[in-house]
N, C-alpha and C positions, 0 to 999 in steps of 0.2 A: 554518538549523536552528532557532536561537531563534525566529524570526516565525513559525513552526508553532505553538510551545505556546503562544505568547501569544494567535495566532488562534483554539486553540483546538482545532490540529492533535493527531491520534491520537498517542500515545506508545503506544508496541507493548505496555506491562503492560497500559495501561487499555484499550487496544483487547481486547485477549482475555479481558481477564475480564468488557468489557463481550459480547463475542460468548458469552461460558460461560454469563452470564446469562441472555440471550435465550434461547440456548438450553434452559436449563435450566426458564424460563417456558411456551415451548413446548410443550415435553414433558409438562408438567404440566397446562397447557390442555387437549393433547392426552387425555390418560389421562380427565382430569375429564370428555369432551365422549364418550369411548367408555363409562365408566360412565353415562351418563344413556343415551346410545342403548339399551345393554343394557337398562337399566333401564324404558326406556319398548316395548321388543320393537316389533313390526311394528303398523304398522296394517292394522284390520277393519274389521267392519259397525258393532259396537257400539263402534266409537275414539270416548269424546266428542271434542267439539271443543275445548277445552283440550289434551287431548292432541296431537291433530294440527297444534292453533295451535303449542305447543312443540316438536314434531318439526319443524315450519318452521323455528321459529327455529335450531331446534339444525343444521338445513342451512345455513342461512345461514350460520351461525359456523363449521362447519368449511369452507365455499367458502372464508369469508374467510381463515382459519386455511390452507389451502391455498396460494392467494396469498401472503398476507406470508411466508410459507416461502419461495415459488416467487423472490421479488421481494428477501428475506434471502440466499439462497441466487448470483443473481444479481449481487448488489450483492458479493458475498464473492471471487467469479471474476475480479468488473471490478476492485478492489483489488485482489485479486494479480497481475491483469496489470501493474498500472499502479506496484506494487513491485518490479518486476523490471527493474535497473539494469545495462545492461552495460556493464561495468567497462573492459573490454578495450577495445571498440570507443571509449570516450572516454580512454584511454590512447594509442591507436593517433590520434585525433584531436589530442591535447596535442602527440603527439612529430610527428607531421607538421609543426605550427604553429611549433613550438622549432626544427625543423629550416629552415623557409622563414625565421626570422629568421637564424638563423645566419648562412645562406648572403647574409642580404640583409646582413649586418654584415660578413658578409666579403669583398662585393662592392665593399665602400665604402672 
């Protein structure tokens, strides 16, 4: 348990308020990246190219914006599989083991 936080390993506070965070940068990515869409409306005949250079861009960034969601999101699934500790079954493993010594002390 110690050689977690010394590596550097998540402690469950900082892990969620680092996840609140993210998210909470997200969201606000997000909002900031639908106000310029709005703001720039559709392209036409007369869209300088400024304009259109920037609705590039502003695709690109939410692709990307999409992704690290897509890949935030994944990585959230794969951690809580890999939290999930069953107790029972390494209980049922202990007593099995206690029990084959037993019997091998009491064979002796």
């Amino acid at each position: 348990m110690t050689e977690q936080k010394e590596r550097g390993g998540a402690d469950p506070d900082e892990a969620t308020a680092r996840v609140a965070e993210l998210r909470k940068l997200y969201h606000r990515t997000k909002a900031t990246f639908d106000q310029m869409l709005d703001a720039l409306g559709t392209a036409g005949e007369g869209t300088p190219k400024a304009v259109l250079a920037k609705m590039s861009e502003l695709e690109s960034v939410h692709l990307k914006l999409l992704h690290a969601e897509e890949a935030f999101h994944a990585k959230q699934k794969e951690s809580d599989r890999t939290d999930q500790i069953d107790f029972g079954a390494i209980r049922s493993e202990i007593g099995s083991a206690l029990d084959r010594i037993r019997k091998a002390l009491a064979a002796e």
